[in-house]
C-alpha positions as a Python dict, from the first residue, in 0.01 Angstrom:
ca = {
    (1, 'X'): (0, 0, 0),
    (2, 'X'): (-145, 248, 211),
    (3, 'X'): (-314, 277, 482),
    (4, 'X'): (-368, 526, 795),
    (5, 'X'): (-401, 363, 1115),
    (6, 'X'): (-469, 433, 1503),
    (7, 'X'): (-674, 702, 1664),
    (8, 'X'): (-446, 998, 1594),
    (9, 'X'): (-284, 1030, 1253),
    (10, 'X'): (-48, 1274, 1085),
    (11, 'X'): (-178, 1560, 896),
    (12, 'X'): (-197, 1563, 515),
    (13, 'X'): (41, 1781, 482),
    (14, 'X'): (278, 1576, 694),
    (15, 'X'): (181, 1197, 527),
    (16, 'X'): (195, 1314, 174),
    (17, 'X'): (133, 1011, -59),
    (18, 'X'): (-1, 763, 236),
    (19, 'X'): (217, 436, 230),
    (20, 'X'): (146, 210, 557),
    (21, 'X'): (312, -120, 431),
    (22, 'X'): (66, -430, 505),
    (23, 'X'): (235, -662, 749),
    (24, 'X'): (259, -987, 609),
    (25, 'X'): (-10, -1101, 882),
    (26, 'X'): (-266, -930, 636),
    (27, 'X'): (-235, -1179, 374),
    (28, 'X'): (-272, -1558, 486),
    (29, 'X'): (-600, -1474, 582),
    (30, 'X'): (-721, -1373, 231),
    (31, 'X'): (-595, -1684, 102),
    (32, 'X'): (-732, -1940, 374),
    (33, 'X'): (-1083, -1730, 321),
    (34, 'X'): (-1093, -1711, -37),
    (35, 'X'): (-906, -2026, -157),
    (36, 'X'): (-923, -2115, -521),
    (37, 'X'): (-1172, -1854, -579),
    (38, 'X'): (-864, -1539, -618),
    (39, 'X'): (-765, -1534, -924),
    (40, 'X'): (-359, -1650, -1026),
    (41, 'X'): (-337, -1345, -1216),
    (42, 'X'): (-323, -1044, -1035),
    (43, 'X'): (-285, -629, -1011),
    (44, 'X'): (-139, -462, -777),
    (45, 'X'): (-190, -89, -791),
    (46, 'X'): (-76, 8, -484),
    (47, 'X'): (215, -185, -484),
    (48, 'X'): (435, 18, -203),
    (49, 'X'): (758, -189, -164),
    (50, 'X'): (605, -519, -266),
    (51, 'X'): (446, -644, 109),
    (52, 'X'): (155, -814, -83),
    (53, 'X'): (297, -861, -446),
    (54, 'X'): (611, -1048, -302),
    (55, 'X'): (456, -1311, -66),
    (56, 'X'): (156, -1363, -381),
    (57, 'X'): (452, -1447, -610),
    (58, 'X'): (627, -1668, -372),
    (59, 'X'): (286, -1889, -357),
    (60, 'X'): (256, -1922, -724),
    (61, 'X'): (6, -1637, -804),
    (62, 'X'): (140, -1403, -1114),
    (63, 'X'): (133, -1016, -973),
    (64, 'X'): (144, -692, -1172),
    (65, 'X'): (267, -430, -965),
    (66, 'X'): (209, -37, -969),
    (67, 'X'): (213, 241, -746),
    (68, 'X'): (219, 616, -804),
    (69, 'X'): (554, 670, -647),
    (70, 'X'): (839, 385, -604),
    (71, 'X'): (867, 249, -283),
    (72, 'X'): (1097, -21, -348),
    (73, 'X'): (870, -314, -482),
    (74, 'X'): (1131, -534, -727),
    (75, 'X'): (987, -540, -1068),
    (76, 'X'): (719, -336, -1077),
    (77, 'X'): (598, 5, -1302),
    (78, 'X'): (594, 326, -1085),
    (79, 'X'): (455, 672, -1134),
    (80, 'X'): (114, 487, -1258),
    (81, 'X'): (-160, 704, -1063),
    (82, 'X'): (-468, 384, -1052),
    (83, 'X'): (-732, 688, -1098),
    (84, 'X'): (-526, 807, -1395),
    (85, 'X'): (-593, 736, -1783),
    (86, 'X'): (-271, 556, -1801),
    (87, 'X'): (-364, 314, -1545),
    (88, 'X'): (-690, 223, -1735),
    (89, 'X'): (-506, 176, -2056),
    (90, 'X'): (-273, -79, -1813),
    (91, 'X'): (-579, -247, -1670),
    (92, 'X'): (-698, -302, -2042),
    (93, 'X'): (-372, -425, -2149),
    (94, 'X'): (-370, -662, -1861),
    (95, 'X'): (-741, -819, -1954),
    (96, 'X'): (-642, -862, -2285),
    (97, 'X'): (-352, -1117, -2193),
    (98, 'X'): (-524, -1218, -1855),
    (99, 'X'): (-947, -1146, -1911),
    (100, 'X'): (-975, -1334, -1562),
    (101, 'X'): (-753, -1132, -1385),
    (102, 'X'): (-808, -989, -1010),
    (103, 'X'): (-707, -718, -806),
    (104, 'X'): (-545, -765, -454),
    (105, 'X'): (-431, -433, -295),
    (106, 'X'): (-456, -241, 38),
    (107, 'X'): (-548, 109, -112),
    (108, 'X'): (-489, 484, -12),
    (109, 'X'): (-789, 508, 295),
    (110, 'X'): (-827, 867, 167),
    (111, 'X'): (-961, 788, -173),
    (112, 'X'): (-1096, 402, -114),
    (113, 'X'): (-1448, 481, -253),
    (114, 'X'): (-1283, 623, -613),
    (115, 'X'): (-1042, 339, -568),
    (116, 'X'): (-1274, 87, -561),
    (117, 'X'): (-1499, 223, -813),
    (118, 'X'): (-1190, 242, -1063),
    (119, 'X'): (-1051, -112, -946),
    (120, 'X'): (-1406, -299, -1032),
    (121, 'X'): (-1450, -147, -1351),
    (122, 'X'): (-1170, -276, -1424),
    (123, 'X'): (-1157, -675, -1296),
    (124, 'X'): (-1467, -891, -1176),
    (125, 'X'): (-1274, -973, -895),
    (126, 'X'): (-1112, -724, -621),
    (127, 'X'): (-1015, -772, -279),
    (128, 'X'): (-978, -437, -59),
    (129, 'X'): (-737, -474, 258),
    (130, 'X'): (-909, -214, 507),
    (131, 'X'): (-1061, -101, 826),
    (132, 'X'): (-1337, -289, 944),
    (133, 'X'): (-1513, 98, 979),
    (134, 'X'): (-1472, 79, 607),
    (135, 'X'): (-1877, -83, 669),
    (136, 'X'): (-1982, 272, 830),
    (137, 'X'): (-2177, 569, 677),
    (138, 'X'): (-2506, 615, 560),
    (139, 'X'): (-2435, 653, 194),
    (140, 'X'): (-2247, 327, 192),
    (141, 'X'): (-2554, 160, 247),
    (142, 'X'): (-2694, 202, -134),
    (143, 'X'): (-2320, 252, -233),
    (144, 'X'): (-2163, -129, -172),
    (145, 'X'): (-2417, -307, -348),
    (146, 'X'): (-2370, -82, -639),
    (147, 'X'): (-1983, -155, -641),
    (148, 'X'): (-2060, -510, -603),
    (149, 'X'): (-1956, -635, -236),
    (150, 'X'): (-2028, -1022, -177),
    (151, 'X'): (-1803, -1127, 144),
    (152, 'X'): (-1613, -947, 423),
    (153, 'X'): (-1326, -1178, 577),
    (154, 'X'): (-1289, -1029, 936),
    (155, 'X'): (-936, -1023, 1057),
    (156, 'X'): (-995, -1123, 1391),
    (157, 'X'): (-702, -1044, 1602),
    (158, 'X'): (-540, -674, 1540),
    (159, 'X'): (-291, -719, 1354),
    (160, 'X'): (86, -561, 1401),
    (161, 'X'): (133, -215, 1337),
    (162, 'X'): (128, -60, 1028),
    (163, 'X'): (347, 266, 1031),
    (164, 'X'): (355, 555, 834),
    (165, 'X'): (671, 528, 590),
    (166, 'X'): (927, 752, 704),
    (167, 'X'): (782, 784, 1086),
    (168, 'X'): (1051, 727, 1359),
    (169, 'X'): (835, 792, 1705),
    (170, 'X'): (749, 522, 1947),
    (171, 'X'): (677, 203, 1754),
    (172, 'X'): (361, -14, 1833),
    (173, 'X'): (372, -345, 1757),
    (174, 'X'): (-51, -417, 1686),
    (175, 'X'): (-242, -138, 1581),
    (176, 'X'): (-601, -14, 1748),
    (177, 'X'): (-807, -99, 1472),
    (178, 'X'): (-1004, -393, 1336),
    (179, 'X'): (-883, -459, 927),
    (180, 'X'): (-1092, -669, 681),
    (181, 'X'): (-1046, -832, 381),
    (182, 'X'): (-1369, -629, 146),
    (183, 'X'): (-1444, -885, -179),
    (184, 'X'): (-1648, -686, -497),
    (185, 'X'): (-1749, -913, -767),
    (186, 'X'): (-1948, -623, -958),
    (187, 'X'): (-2071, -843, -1204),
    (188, 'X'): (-2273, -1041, -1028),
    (189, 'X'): (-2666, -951, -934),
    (190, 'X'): (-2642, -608, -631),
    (191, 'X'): (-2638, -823, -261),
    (192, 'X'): (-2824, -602, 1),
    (193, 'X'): (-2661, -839, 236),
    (194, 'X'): (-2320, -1039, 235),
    (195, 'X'): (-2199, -1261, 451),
    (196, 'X'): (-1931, -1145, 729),
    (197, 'X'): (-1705, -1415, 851),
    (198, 'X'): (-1425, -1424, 1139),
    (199, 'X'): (-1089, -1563, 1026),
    (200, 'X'): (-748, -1534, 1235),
    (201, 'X'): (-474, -1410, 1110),
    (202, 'X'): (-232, -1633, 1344),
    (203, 'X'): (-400, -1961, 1225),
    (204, 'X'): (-357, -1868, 886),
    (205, 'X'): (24, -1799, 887),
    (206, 'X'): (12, -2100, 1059),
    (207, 'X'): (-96, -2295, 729),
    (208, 'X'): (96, -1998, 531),
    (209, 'X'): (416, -1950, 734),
    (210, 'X'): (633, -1623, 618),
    (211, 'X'): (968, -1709, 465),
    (212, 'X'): (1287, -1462, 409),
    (213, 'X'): (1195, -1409, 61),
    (214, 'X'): (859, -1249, 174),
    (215, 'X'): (991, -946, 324),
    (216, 'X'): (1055, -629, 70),
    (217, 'X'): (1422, -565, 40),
    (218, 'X'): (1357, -215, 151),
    (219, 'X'): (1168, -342, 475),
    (220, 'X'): (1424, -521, 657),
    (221, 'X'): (1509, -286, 940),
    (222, 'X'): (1117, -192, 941),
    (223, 'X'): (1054, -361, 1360),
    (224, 'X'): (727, -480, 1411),
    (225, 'X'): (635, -499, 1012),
    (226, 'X'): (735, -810, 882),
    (227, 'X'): (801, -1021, 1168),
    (228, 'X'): (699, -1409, 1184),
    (229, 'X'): (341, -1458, 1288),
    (230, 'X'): (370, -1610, 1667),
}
């Protein structure tokens, strides 16, 4: 999963393929806000080393995993580019055997727009882990209703720090920014507006608590990534 985060980031030359894993904060609030309405069958496309897919598992959800390069996520299909041809020809194999499936996944920031284009062509029901200034820019105005954005599940307190893989400065333990859980159901009728609603993060591990088994196997000595919600 990937992600860049905080005021000053790396240059592109320097990230490379971005890869911030999502702390497992992110998720309980997707599934407090969204309930029974996300789908048991799911895609992963930007797998990383399984933050998401792992703890989705664990909770009874079935996840297809993929990334473009492998980052350590157990049983998953790597070097599977999601704006490639091969990963439509895996999204189509995927409806086939699951036609209800969704798409859960906390995308490259660099290419989000393409990303989500790609993502709801592909499944009638995506969820997009990012900034909360994902909602800026004047073209986005006419651009989410074309893509199909219903809700936006405010995070409400930051949440801990997503690094950069590979970066050993001074580690932060919450981030500077705002992150939101984006839901496109691009079948439905265009909204002009959707309803934006607060949900903590804190409350929701609370009713979702992180267990051992939730933590990648490559994320163990990762500080500040994966620890239990307070």
């Amino acid at each position: 999963m990937s992600l860049i985060t905080g005021n000053k980031t790396a240059s592109k030359e320097v990230r490379g393929v971005d890869f911030y894993a999502s702390p497992y904060a992110a998720l309980p609030p997707l599934l407090v806000a969204e309930g029974k309405r996300l789908p048991k069958v799911l895609w992963e496309p930007a797998c990383g080393n399984g933050a998401l897919v792992l703890p989705l598992r664990n909770r009874g959800f079935k996840v297809a995993a993929t990334d473009i390069k492998n980052w350590g996520c157990p049983d998953s299909e790597t070097e599977v580019d999601f704006t490639s041809d091969l990963a439509a020809h895996y999204g189509a194999s995927l409806r086939r055997s699951n036609p209800d499936f969704g798409i859960v996944t906390n995308p490259p920031f660099g290419i989000i727009e393409p990303f989500v284009e790609r993502a709801v062509s592909m499944s009638a029901y995506v969820a997009i882990l990012a900034r909360l200034a994902f909602l800026e820019s004047e073209g986005r105005m006419s651009w989410f209703p074309r893509v199909g954005l219903r809700r936006v599940h405010i995070i409400g307190e930051r949440l801990p720090m997503m690094h950069r893989h590979g970066y050993d400065g001074p580690k932060m333990s919450t981030g500077a920014m705002c992150f939101a859980w984006f839901i496109f159901e691009a079948h439905k009728r265009p909204a002009l507006q959707v309803p934006a609603r607060w949900v903590s993060w804190k409350a929701a591990c609370r009713k979702f608590p992180q267990t051992d088994a939730d933590t990648p196997p490559t994320a163990k000595d990762q500080l500040g990534l994966f620890e239990a919600a307070a």
